[in-house]
C-alpha positions as CSV (number, residue, x, y, z in Angstrom):
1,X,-34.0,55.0,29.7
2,X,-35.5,52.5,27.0
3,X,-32.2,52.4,25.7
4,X,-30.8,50.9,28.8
5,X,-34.1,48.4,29.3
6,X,-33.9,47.4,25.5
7,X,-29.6,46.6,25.7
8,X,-30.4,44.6,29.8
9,X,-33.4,42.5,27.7
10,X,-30.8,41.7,24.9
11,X,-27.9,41.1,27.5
12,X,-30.4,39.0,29.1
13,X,-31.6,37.1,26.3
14,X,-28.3,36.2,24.5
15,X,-27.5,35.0,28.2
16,X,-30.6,32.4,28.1
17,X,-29.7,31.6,24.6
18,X,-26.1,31.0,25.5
19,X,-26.8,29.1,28.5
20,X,-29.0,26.7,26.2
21,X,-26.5,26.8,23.5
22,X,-24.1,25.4,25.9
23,X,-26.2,22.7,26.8
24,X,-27.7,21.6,23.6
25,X,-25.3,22.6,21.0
26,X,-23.9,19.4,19.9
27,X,-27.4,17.2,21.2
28,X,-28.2,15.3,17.9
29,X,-25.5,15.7,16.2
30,X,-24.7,12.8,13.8
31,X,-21.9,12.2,11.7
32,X,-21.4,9.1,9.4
33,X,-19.4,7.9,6.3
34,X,-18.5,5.6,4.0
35,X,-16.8,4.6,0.8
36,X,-17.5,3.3,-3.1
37,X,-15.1,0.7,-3.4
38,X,-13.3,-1.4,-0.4
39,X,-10.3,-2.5,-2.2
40,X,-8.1,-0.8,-5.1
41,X,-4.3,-0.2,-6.2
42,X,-2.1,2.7,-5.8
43,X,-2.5,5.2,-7.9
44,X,-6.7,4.7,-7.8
45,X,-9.4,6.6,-7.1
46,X,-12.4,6.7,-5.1
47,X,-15.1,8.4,-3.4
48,X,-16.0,9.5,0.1
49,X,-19.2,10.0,1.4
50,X,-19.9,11.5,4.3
51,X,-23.3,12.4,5.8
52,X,-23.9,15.1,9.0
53,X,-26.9,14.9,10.3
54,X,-28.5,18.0,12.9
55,X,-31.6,15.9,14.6
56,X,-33.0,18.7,17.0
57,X,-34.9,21.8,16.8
58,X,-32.5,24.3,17.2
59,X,-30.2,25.3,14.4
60,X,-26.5,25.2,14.1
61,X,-25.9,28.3,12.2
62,X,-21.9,28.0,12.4
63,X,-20.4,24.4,12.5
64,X,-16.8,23.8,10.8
65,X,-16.1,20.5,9.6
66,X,-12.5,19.4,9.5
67,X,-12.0,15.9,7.4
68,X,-8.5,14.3,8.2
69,X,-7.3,11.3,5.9
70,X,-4.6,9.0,7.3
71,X,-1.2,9.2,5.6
72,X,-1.3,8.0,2.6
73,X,-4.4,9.2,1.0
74,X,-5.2,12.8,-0.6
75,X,-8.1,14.6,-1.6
76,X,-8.4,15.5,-5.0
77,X,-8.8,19.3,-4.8
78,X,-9.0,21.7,-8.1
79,X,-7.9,25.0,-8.0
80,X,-11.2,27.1,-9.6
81,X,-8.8,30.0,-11.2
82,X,-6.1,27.5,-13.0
83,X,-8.1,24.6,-13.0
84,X,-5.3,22.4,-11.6
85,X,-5.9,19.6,-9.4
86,X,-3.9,19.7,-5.8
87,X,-3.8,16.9,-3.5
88,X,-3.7,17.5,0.1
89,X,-4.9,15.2,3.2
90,X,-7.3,17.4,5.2
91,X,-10.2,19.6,4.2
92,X,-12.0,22.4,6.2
93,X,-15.7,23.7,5.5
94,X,-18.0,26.2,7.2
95,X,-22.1,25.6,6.8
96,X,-25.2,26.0,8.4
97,X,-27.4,23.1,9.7
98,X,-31.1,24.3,9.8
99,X,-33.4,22.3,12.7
100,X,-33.7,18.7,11.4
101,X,-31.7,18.7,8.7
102,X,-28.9,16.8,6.8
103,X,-26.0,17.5,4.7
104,X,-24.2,15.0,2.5
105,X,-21.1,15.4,0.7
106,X,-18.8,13.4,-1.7
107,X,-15.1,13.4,-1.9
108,X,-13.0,12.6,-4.9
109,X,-10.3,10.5,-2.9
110,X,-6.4,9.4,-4.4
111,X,-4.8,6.2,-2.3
112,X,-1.3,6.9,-2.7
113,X,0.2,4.3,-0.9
114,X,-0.7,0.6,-0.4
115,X,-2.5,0.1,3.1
116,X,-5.2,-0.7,5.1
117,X,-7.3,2.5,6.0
118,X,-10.3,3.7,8.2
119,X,-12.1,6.6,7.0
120,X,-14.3,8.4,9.3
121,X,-12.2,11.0,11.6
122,X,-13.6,14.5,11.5
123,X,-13.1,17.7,14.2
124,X,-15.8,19.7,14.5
125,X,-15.9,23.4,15.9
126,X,-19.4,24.8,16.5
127,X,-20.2,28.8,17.2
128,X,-23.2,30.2,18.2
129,X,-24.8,33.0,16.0
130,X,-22.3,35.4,17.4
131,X,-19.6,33.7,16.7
132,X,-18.7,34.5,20.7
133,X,-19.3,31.0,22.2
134,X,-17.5,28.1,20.7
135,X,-17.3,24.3,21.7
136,X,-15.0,21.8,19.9
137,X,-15.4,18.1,19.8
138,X,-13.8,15.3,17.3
139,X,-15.5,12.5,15.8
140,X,-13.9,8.9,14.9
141,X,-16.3,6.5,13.2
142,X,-16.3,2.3,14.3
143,X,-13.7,0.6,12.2
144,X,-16.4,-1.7,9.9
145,X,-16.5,-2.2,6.7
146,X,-18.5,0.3,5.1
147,X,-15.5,3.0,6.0
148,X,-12.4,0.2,5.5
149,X,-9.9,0.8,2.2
150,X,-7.6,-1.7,1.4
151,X,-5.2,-0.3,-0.8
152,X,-2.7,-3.1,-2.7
153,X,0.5,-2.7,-3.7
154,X,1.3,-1.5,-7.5
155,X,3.7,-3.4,-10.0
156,X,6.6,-2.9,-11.6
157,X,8.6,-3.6,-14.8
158,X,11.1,-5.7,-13.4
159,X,13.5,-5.1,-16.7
160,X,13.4,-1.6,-16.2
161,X,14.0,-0.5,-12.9
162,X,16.6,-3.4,-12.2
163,X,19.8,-4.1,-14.5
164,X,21.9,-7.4,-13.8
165,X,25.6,-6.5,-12.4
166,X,27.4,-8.5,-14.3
167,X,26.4,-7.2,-18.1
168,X,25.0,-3.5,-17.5
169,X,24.6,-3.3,-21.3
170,X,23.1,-6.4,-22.6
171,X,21.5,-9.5,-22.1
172,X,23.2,-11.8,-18.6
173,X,22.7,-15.9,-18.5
174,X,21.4,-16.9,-15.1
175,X,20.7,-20.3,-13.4
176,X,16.8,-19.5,-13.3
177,X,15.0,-16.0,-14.7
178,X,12.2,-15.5,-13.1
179,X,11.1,-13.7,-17.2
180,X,10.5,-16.2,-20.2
181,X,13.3,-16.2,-22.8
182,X,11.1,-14.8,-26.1
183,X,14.5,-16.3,-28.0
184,X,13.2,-20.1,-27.2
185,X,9.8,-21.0,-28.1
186,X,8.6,-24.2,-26.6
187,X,4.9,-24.5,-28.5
188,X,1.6,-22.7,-28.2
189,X,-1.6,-22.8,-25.9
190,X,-4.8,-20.7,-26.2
191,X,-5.0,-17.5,-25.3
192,X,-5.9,-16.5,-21.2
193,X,-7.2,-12.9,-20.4
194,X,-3.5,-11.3,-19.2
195,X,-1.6,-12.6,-21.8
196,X,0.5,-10.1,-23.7
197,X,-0.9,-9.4,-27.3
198,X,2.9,-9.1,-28.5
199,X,2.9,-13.0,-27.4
200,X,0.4,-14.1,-30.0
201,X,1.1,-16.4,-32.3
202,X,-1.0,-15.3,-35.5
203,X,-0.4,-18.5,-37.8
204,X,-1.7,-20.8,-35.1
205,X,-4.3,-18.7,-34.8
206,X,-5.7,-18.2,-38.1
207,X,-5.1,-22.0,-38.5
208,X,-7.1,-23.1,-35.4
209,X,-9.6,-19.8,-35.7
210,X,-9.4,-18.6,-32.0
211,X,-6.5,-16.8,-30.1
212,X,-2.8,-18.6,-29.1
213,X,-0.1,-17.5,-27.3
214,X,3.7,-18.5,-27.8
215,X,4.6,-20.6,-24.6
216,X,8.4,-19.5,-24.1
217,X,11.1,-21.5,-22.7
218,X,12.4,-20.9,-18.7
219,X,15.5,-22.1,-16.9
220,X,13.5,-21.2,-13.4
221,X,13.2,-24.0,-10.9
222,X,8.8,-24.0,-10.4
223,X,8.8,-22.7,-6.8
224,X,10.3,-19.8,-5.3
225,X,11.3,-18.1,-1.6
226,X,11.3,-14.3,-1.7
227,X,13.4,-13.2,1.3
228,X,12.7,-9.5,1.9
229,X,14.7,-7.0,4.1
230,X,11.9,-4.2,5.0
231,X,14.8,-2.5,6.7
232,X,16.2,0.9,4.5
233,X,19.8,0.6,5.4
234,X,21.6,-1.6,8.3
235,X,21.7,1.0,11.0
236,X,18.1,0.3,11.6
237,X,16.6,-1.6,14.9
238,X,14.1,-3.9,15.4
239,X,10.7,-2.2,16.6
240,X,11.3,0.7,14.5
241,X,10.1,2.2,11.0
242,X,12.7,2.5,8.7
243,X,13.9,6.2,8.4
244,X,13.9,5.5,4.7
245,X,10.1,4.1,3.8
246,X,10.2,4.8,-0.1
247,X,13.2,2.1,-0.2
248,X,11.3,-0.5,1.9
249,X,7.6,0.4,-0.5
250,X,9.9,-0.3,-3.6
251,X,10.9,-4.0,-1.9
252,X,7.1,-4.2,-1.6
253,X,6.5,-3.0,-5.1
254,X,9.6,-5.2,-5.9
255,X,7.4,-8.3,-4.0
256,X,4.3,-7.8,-5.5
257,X,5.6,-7.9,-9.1
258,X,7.5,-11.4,-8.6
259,X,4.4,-12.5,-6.9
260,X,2.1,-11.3,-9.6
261,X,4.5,-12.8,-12.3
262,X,4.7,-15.8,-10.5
263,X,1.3,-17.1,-9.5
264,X,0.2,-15.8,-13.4
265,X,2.7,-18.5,-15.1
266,X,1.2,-20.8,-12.0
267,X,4.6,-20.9,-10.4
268,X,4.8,-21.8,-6.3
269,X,6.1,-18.8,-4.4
270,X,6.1,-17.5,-0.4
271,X,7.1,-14.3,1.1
272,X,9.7,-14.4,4.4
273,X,9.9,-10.9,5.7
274,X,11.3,-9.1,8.5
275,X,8.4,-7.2,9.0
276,X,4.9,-7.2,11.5
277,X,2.3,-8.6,9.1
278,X,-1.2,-9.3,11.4
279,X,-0.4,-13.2,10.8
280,X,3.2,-13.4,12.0
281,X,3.7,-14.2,15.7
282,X,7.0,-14.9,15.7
283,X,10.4,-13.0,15.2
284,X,9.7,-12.9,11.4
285,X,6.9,-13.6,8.9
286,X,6.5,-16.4,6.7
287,X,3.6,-16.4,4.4
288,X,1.1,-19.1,2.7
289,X,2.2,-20.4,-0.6
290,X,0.5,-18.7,-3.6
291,X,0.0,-21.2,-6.4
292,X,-1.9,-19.8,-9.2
293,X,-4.0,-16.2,-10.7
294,X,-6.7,-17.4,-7.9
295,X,-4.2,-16.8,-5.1
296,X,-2.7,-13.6,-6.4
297,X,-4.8,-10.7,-5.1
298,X,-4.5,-13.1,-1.5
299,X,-1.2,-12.3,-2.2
300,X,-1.9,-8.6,-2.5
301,X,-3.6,-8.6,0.7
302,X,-1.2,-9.8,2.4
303,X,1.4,-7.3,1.1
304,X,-1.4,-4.2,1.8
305,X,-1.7,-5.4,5.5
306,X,2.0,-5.1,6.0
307,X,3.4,-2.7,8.2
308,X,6.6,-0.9,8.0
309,X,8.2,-2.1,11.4
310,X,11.3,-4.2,11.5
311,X,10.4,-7.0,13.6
312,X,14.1,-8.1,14.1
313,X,17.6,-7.4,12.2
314,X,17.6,-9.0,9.1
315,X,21.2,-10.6,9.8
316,X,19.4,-12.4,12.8
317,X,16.7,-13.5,10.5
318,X,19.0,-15.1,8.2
319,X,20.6,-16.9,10.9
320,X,17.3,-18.2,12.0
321,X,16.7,-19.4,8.6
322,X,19.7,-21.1,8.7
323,X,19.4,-22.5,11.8
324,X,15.7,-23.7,10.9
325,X,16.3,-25.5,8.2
326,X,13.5,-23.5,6.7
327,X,15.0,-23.4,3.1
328,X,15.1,-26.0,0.9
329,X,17.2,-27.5,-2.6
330,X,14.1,-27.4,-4.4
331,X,13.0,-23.7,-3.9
332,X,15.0,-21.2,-5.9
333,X,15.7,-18.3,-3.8
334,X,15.0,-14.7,-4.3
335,X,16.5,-12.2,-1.7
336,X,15.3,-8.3,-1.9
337,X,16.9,-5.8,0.0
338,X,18.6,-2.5,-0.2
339,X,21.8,-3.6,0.8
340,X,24.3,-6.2,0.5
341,X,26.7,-6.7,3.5
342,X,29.2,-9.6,4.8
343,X,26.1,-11.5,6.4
344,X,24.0,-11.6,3.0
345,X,27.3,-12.4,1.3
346,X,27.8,-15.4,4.4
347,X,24.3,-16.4,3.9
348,X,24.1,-16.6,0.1
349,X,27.3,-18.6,-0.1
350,X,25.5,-21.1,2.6
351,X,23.1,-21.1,0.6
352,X,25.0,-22.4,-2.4
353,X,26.8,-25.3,-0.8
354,X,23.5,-26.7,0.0
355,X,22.7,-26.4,-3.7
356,X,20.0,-23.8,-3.6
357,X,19.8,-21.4,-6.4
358,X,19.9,-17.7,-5.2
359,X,19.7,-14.5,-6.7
360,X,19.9,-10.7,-5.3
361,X,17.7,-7.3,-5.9
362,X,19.8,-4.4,-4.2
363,X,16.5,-1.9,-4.4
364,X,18.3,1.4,-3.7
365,X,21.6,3.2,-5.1
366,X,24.1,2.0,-3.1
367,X,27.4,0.1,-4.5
368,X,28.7,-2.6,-2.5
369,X,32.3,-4.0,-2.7
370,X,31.0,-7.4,-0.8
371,X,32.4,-10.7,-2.5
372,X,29.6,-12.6,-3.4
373,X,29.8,-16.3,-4.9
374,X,30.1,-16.3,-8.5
375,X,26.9,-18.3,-9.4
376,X,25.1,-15.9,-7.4
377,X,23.2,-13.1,-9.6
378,X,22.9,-9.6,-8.3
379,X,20.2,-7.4,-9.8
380,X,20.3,-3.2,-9.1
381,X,18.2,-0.8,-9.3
382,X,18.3,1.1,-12.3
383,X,18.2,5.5,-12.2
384,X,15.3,7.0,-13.5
């Protein structure tokens, strides 16, 4: 008989407590987060710190945190028995909360692509002590600052992973390079923090007793138009993603390096892209000129905030800039895409009976048998 009271006052009282549970299980509940740096390259690392906060008396004595990172970022995870390091994009953890109480944690964080993230999206799955009664709910922090990553696009060595197609196996004399000739010097200045040490001239600087550079000789007219095709092969449509995204990041990679090499030896250059960029409200996007080393990591912004969407074909773009009148004698241009088809060919020959210096980067595998004017320069991209 007290058997049966003792199990109807337990029956009773996990009933009360459940009821309450119910009610109050997720009452002062906080969840926040935020980052140590707001701006890095590929390939960087930072930290996330994220702060969960139980604010009322009751405990939470089984609460699973689920952390989800966008696309693009990886938490650096080591393996305890091997020691190796394993990156993944979502992490689960089970802990208790006591009454008023807070846990913080830190996360060692790799950006892997360049973009513009928002940290701060976490599900959360809380049990009662029973584990019988479960209630789910998902948190998304306010898009702010203290939880934004802007992650810029990397470089590349341009002479490595692209090989003129005219002279595989040596050196190729162009119309304009966007690299200094180290065959012709043209003088000395002092040296500027960035400047290769294999550029230093040692005499002048022994004779003048502080650091010089060799200033080396270019053929380049000083301002350029990159014209980039985000799209990963011509079967792709406008208002899409292209089903190819590591051909269109190496364009961007591709774009970031001419612009980094550019506004460092202070020459002129803009970015025209078939691509949705947060500035563009038009067909296609036409960026600011950069000028100089204080303009570069503007420049880098502007390549970090771009999305991968096709905002329209890039033979119609062409045509528009054609038809615009957009281009001009005195800007040498550069155009960067995957492919090289009969409207590129059309386009590059226009572009040579108005006088304007072109040149090509093909950034994936593909061989094209497309007759292209002689005068114009076609770089590929070289195999690993």
């Amino acid at each position: 008989m007290y058997f049966v009271i003792l199990c109807a006052v337990a029956v009773i009282y996990y009933l009360i407590y459940a009821r309450r549970f119910r009610k109050n299980a997720l009452e002062g509940f906080e969840y926040s987060a935020k980052t140590s740096s707001h701006e890095l390259y590929e390939g960087d690392e930072f930290y996330l710190y994220e702060s969960i906060v139980n604010a009322k008396d009751m405990p939470m004595p089984n609460i699973r945190v689920e952390t989800q990172l966008p696309y693009g970022l990886d938490f650096c995870l080591y393996d305890g028995e091997s020691a190796r390091r394993a990156n993944r994009n979502r992490v689960e953890s089970i802990f208790v909360l006591k009454p008023n109480n807070t846990v913080d944690r830190r996360w060692r964080i790799i950006a892997k692509k360049r973009g513009v993230y928002y940290l701060g999206s976490v599900h959360v799955t809380v049990s009662d002590l029973f584990g019988i009664i479960k209630i789910y709910t998902h948190y998304d922090m306010e898009k702010g600052h203290s939880n934004r990553i802007t992650v810029l696009p990397k470089t590349i060595d341009i002479e490595k992973c692209f090989a003129p197609a005219t002279d595989p196996y040596g050196d190729v004399t162009t119309n304009f390079n966007l690299l200094s000739d180290p065959l012709i010097w043209a003088g000395a200045r002092e040296y500027v923090g960035g400047d290769p040490i294999n550029k230093i001239n040692w005499k002048s600087t022994a004779r003048l007793h502080k650091p010089m550079v060799n200033i080396d000789e270019y053929n380049e007219k000083h301002s350029y138009d990159i014209i980039f095709n985000i799209q990963s092969q011509a079967r792709e449509n406008e208002g899409t993603v292209p089903q190819n995204t590591a051909i269109s990041e190496m364009g961007i990679s591709l774009c970031a390096s001419i612009i980094d090499q550019s506004c460092t030896k202070g020459i002129s250059v803009r970015l025209l892209a078939n691509s949705v960029n947060e500035d563009n409200d038009g067909e296609y996007f036409i960026s600011r000129e950069y000028k100089d080393r204080g303009d570069l990591i503007h420049a880098m912004r502007m390549l970090a905030e771009m999305r991968s969407e096709i905002s329209c074909r890039f033979e119609r773009m062409l045509d528009k800039l054609l038809a615009e009148d957009i281009l001009s004698k005195n800007r040498s241009i550069i155009i960067i895409s995957p492919y090289v088809d009969k409207e590129t060919a059309d386009f590059t020959s226009a572009l040579v009976d108005k006088g304007i210096d072109a040149s090509i980067f093909v950034t994936s595998h593909r061989s094209t048998a497309i007759e292209l004017p002689r005068s114009v320069p076609v770089f590929y991209k070289t195999y690993k």
